[in-house]
C-alpha positions as CSV (number, residue, x, y, z in Angstrom):
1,X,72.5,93.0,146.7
2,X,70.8,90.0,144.9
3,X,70.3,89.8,141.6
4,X,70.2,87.2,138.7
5,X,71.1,87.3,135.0
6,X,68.2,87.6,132.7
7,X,70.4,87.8,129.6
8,X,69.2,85.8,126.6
9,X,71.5,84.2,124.2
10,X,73.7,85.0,122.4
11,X,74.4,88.1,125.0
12,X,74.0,85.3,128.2
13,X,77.1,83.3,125.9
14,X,79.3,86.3,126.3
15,X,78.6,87.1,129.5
16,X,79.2,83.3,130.8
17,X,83.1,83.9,129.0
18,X,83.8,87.0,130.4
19,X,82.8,85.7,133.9
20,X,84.5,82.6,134.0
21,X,88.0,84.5,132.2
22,X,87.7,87.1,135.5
23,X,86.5,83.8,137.7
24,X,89.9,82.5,136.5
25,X,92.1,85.8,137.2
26,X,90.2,86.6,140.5
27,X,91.0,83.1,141.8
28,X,87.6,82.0,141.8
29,X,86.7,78.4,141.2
30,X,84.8,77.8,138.0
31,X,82.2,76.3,139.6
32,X,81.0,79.2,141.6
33,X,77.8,80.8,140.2
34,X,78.3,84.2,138.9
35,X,74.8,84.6,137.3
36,X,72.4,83.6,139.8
37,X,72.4,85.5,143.3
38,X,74.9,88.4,143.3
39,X,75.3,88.7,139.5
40,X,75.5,92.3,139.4
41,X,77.9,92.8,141.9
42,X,79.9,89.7,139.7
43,X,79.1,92.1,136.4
44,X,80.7,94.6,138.4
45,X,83.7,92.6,139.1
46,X,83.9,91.4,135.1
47,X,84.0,95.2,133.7
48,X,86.6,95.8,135.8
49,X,88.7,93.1,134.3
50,X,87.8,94.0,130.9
51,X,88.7,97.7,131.7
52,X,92.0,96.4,133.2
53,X,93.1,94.1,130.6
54,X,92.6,96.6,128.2
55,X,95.1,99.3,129.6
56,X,91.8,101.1,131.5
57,X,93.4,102.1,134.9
58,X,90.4,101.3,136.4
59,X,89.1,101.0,140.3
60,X,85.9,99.3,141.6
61,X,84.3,101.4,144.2
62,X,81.6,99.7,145.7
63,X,79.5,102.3,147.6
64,X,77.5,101.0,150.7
65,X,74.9,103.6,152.1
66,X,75.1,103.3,156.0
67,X,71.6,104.0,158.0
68,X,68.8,104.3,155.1
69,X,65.7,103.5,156.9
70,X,63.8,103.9,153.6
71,X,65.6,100.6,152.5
72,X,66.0,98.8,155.8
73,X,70.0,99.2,155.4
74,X,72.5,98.8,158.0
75,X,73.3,101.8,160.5
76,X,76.8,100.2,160.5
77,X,80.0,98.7,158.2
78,X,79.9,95.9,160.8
79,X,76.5,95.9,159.5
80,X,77.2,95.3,156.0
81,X,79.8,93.3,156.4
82,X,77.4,89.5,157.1
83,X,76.2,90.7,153.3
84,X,79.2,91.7,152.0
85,X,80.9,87.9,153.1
86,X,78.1,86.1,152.3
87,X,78.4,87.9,148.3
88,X,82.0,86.3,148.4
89,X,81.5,83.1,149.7
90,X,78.7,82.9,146.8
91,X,81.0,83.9,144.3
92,X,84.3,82.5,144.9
93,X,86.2,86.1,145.8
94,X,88.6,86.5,148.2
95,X,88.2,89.5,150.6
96,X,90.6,91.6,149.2
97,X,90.8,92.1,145.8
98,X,93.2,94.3,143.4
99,X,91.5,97.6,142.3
100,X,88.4,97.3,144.1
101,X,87.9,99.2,146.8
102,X,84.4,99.6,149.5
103,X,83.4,102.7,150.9
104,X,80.4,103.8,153.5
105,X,78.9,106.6,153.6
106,X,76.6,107.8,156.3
107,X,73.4,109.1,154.7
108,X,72.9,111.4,157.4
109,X,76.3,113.4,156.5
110,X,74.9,113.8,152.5
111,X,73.0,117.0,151.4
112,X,70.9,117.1,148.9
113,X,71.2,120.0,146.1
114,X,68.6,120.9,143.9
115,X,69.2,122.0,140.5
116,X,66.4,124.8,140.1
């Protein structure tokens, strides 16, 4: 889940607007750093806004694999849920936000399908 903005300007201009208009709609304090530790899941958060202030009826699904030993993830939504806190507190959010929903999926319940 961590990532960092390595936008130059002028993109890293616009994308410091955009976050701090959603920081201000999402209730998050302006303060909070949206480009430095969880900015992707934050750049997540921003298109949605854009979408939705545009007339997009958009959702956010944010997908969490559970029990990916190839990645180390967690077996568990309990599991997921110290990152998935600790990605809010960073950020400002409040745990439930408008359109933006989180699912987990079980890895061991997907199939994989070849196209031959």
């Amino acid at each position: 889940m961590a990532s960092t903005c390595k936008a130059g300007s002028p993109s890293r201009k616009k994308i410091v607007a955009a976050c701090n208009e959603t920081k201000h709609v999402v209730g998050a304090g302006l303060h909070t750093d949206w480009l430095h530790g969880y900015y992707q899941y934050a750049n997540r958060i921003a298109h949605l806004h854009f979408l939705r202030k545009h007339q997009v009826e958009a959702w956010l699904v944010f997908l969490y694999f559970l029990g990916d030993k190839d990645m180390n993830g967690p077996d568990s939504e309990a599991g997921w849920e110290p990152h998935i806190e600790a990605a809010h507190r960073h950020l400002g959010l409040k745990n439930h936000m408008q359109w933006v929903v989180s699912l987990f999926q079980p890895i061991a319940d997907l199939r994989v399908r070849r196209l031959d």
